[in-house]
C-alpha positions as CSV (number, residue, x, y, z in Angstrom):
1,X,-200.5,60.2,-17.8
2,X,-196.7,59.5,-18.7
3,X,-196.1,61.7,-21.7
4,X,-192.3,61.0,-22.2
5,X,-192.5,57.9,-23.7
6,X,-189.3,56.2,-24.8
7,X,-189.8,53.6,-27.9
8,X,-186.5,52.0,-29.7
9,X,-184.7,55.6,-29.2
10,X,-182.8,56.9,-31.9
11,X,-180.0,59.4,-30.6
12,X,-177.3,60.6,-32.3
13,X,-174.3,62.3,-29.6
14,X,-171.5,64.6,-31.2
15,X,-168.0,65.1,-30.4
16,X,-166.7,68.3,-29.3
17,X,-163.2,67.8,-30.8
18,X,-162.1,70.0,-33.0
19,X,-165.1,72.0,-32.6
20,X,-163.3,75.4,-31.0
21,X,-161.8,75.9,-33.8
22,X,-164.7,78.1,-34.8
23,X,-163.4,81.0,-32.1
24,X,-160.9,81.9,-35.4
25,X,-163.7,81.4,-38.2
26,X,-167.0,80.8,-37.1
27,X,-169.7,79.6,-39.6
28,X,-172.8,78.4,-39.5
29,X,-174.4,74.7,-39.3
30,X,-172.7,72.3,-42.0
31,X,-176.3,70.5,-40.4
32,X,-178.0,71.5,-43.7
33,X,-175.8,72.3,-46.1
34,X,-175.9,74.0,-49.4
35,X,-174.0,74.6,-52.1
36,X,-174.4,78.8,-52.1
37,X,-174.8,80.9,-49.3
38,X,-178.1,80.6,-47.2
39,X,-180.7,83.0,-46.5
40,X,-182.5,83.2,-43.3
41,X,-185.8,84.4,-42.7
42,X,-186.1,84.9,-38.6
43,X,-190.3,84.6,-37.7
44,X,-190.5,86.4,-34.3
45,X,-192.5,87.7,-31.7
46,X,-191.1,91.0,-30.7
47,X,-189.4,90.3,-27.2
48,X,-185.7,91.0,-25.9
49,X,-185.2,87.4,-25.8
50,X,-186.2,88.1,-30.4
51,X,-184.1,90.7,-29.9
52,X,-180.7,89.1,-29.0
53,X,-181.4,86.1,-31.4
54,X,-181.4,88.6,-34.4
55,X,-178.8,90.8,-33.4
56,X,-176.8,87.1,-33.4
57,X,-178.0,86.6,-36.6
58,X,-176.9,89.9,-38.3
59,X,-173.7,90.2,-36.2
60,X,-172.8,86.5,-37.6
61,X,-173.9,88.0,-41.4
62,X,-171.6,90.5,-41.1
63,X,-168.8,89.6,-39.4
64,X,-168.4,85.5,-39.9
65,X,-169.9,85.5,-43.5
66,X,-173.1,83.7,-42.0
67,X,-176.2,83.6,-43.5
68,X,-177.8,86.2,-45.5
69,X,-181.1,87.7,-43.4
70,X,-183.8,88.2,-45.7
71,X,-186.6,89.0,-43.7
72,X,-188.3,89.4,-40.4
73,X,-191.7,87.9,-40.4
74,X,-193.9,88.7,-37.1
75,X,-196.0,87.5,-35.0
76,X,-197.2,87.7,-31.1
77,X,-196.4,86.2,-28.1
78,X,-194.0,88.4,-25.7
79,X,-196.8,91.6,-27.0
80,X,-199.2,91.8,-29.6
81,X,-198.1,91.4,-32.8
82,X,-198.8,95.3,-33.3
83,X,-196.3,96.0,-31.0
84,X,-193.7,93.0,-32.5
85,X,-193.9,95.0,-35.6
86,X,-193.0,98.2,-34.1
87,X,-190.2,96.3,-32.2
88,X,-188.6,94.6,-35.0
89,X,-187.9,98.1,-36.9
90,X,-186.2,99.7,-33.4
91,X,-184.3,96.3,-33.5
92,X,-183.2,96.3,-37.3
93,X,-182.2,100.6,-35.9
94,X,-180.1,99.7,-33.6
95,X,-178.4,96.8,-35.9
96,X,-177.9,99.7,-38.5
97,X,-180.2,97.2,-40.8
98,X,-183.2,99.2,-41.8
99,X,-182.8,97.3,-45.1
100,X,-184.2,93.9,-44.0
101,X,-187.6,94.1,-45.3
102,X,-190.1,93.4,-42.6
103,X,-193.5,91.2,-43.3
104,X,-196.1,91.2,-41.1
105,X,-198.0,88.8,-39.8
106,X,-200.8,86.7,-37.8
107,X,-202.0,88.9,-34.6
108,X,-203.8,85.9,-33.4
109,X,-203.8,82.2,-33.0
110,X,-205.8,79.7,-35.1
111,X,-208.8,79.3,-32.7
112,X,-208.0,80.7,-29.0
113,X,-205.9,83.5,-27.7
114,X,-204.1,83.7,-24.8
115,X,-202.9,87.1,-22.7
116,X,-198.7,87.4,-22.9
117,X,-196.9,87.5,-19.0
118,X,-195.2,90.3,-20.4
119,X,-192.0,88.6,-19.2
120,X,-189.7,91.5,-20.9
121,X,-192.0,94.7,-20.1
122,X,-195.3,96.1,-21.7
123,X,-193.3,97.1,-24.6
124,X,-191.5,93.8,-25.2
125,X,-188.5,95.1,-24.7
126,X,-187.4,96.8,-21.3
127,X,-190.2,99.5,-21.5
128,X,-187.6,101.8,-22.5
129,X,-189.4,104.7,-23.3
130,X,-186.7,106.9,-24.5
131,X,-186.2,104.8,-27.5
132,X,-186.6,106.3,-30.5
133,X,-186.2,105.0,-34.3
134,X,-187.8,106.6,-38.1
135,X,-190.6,104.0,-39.5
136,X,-189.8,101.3,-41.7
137,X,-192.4,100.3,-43.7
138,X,-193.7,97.2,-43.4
139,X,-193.8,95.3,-47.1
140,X,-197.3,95.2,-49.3
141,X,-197.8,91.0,-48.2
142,X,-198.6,89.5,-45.7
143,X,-196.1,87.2,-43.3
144,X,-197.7,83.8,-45.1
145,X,-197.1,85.2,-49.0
146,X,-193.9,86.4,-47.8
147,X,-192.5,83.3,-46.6
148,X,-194.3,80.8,-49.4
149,X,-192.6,83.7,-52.0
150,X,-189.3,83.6,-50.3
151,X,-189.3,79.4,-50.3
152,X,-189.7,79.6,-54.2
153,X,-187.0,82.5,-54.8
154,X,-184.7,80.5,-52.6
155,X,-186.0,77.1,-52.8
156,X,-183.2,74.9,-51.4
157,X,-181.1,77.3,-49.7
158,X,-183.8,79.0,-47.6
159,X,-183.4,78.7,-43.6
160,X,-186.7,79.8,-41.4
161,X,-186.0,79.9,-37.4
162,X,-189.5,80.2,-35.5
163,X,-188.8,82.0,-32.6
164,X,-193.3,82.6,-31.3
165,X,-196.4,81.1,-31.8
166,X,-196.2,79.0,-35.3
167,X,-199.2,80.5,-36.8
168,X,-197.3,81.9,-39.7
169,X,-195.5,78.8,-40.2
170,X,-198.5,76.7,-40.1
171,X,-200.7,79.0,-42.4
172,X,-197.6,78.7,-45.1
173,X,-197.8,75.2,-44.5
174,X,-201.5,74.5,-45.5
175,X,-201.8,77.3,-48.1
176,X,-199.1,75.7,-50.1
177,X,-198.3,72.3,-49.4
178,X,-194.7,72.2,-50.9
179,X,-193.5,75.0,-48.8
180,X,-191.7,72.7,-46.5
181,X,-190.4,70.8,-49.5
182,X,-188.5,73.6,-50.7
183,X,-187.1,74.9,-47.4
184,X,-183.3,73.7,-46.7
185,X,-184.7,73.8,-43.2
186,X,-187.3,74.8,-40.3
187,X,-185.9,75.4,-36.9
188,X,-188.7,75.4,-34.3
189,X,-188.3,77.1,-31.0
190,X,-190.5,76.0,-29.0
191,X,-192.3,73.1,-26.4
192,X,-191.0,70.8,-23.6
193,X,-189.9,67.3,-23.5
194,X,-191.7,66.3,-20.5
195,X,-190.5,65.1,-16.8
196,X,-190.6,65.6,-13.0
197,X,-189.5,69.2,-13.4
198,X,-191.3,70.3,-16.9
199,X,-195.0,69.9,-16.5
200,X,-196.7,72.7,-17.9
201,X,-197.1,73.8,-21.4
202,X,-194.2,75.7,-22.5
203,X,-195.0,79.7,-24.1
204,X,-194.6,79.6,-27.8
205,X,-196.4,76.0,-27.9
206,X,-198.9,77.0,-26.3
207,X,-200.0,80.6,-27.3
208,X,-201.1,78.8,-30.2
209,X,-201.6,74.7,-29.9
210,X,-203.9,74.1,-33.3
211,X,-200.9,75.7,-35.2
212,X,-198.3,73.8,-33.6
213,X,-200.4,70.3,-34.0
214,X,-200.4,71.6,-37.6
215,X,-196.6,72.0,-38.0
216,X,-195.8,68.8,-36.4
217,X,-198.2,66.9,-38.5
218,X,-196.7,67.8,-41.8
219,X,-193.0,67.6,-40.3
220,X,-190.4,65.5,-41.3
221,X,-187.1,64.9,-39.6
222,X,-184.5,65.9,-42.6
223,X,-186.7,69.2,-42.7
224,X,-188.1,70.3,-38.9
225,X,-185.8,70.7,-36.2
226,X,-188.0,71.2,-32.6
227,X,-185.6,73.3,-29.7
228,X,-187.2,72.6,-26.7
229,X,-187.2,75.0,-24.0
230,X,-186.5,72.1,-21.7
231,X,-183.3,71.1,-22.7
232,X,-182.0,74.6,-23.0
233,X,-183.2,75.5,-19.5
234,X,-181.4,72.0,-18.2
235,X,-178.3,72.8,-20.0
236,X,-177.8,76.4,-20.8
237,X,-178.8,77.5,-17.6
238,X,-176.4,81.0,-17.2
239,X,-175.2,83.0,-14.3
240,X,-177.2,86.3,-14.0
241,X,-173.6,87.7,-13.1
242,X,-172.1,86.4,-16.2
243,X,-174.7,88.1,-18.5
244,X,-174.6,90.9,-16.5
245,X,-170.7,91.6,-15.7
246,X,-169.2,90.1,-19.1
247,X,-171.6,89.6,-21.9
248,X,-173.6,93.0,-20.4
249,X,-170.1,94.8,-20.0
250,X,-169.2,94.5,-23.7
251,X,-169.0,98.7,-25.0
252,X,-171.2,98.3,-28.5
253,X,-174.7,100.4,-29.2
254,X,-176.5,97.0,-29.8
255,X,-175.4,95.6,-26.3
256,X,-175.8,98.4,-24.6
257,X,-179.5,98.1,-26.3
258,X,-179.5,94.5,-25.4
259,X,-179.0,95.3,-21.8
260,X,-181.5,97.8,-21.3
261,X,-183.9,95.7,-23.2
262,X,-183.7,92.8,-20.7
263,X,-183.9,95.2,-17.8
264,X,-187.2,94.0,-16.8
265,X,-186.6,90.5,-16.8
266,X,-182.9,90.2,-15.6
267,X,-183.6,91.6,-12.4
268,X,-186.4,89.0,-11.4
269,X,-184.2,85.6,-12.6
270,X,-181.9,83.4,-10.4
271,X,-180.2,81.9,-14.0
272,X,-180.2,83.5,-17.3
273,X,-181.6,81.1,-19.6
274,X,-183.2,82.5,-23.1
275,X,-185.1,80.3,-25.4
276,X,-184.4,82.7,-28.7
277,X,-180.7,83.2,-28.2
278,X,-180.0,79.5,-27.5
279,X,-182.1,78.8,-31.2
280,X,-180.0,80.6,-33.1
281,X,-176.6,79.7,-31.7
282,X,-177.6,76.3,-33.0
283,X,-178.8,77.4,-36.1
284,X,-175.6,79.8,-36.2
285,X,-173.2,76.4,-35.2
286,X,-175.2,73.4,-34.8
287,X,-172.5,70.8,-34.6
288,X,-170.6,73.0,-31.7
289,X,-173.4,73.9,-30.0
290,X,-175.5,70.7,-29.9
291,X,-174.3,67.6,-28.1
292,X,-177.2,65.2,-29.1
293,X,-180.4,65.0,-30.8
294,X,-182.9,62.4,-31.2
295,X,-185.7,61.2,-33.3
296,X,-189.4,61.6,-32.2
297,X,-192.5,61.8,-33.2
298,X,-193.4,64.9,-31.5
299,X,-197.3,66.6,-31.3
300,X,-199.4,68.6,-29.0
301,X,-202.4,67.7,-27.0
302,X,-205.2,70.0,-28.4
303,X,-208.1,69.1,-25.6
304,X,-208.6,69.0,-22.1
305,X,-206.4,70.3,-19.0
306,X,-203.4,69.1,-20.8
307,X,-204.0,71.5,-23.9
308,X,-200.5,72.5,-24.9
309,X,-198.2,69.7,-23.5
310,X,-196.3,68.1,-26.3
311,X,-195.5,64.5,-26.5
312,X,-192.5,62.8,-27.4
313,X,-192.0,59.2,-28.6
314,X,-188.4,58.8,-29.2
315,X,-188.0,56.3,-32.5
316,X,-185.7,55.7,-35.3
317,X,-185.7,58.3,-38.3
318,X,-187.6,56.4,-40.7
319,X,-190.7,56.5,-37.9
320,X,-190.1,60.0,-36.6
321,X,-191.6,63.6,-37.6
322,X,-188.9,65.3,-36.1
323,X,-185.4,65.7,-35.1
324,X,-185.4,67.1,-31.2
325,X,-182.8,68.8,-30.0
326,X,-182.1,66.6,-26.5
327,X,-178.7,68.2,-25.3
328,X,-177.1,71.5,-25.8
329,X,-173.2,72.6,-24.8
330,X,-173.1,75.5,-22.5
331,X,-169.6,76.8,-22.2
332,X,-169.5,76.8,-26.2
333,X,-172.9,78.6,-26.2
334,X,-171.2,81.4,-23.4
335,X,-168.0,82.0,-25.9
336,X,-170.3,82.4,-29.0
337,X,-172.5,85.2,-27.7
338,X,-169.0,87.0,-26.6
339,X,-167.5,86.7,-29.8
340,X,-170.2,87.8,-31.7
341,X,-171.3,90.7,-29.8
342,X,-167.5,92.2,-28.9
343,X,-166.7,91.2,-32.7
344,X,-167.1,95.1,-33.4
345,X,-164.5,96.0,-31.3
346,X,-162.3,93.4,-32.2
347,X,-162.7,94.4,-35.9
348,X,-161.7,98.1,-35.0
349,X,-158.7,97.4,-33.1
């Protein structure tokens, strides 16, 4: 069966003039803009890979004026959403950010669950068992009240970056049907777009299909944004060395963190190529990270021995569900993780 179908395509391919500019004053994506400061609400499922993406997120807060973090909603996927939970407060510890309230959320998909590879460790995050970190309570709602509560309080202005399984998201999605109306935006991270050399399911798709099917069916293309793994692996693909001997060999607590939470995976990679990271540098900068995008109507195959794949029929905006993230910019990608994570030092010296 040929899954990437390709209708009258619809892509739209971005200049990178003028984009380095950002190295001086960095901002985040003008992609959906608003006329006060956003809020971000980061839905994660407790791995290193979750880990980087919301060290990004609060370095960029705090140091390039980016996006207020809200909350952290979780979920499972790398571990069990027990373990997420637990993750996320020696995360916000680390970030000196105990005060990001913490909701938690779905331990399991809609209808079937599937076991984690434990990609980053048992624990999620380097089995570093010397890490230590005081409780942060978790608030009084659940993930789903939190996020339909947080679309009203901030209704326009509200970001949400799914970074696991989209059972939150969807459950949101069907308890209130305006939730997605009020969002300035949804970035998905997760699926493939299909070829010769992405032919299985990807993780976050498919740890929970129904949810994903639900997402996608009540998308629309000025309001979901799908980040396939596909195109970041084809175009982000990083040197181990690099992460290792430059972005690794920057002197801050949460590197240093970051480091020992990939230590796990690092060692058993030929490229270093995260999903998470490369999510939120494109909701961090989309018009310097992202080259092109296109139009589809995107969805999931719920039955069979193809359960999980996603299909892709590339279209015009008025016909589409989705805008897909198609191409990515590496060396732009590279300098933005260095200047966020050394922009401690930099600010001290």
């Amino acid at each position: 069966m040929h899954l990437f179908s390709v209708f009258s395509c619809c892509c739209v391919t971005l200049s990178v003039a003028d984009h380095y500019q950002w190295l001086s004053n960095l901002t985040h994506s003008n992609a959906v803009p608003s006329s006060v400061k956003q809020k971000l609400v980061i839905d994660h499922d407790g791995g290193a890979d979750d880990a980087m993406a919301i060290f990004m997120a609060l370095l960029n807060e705090k140091y390039y004026n980016g996006p207020q973090v809200i909350a952290l909603t979780t979920t499972y996927g790398n571990v069990g959403e027990e373990q997420a939970f637990n993750n996320t407060q020696r995360i916000l510890t680390v970030a000196d950010r105990r005060d990001v309230p913490i909701y938690r959320g779905s331990a399991k998909a809609l209808i079937r669950d599937y076991e984690t590879d434990y990609f980053f460790g048992y624990d999620g995050l380097g089995d570093n068992i010397t890490d230590t970190f005081e409780p942060i309570p978790a608030q009084k709602d659940p993930a789903v009240i939190g996020l339909i509560e947080l679309s009203k309080k901030y209704s326009g202005d509200l970001v949400i970056i799914a970074l696991g399984a989209l059972t939150n998201i969807a459950l949101a999605m069907r308890t209130d049907p305006n939730f997605l109306s009020r969002l300035s935006h949804l970035y998905v991270a997760a699926g493939h777009i299909y070829g010769e050399n992405f032919k299985e399911a990807e993780f976050n798709a498919y740890m929970d299909v129904e949810s994903y099917y639900i997402v996608a069916q009540d998308s629309k293309p000025d309001k979901v944004t799908i980040i396939p793994f596909s195109q970041i692996r084809t175009y982000q693909s990083i040197s181990n060395e690099w992460r290792v001997d430059v972005l690794g060999s920057i002197d801050t607590r949460i590197m240093q963190a970051q480091n020992q939470f990939e230590q796990k995976s690092l060692p058993v990679v030929r490229y270093w190529s995260l999903l998470d990271p490369a999510a939120m540098a494109i909701v961090i900068n989309e018009n310097l990270i992202v080259e092109e995008y296109r139009y589809s109507n995107n969805s999931i195959i719920i039955c069979g021995d193809q359960r999980g794949i996603n299909t892709n029929n590339f279209t015009t905006k008025n016909e589409a569900n989705v805008r897909a993230i198609y191409k990515v910019r590496k060396e732009p990608y590279k300098q933005m993780l260095y200047d966020l994570f050394s922009a401690e030092l930099r600010t001290y010296n």
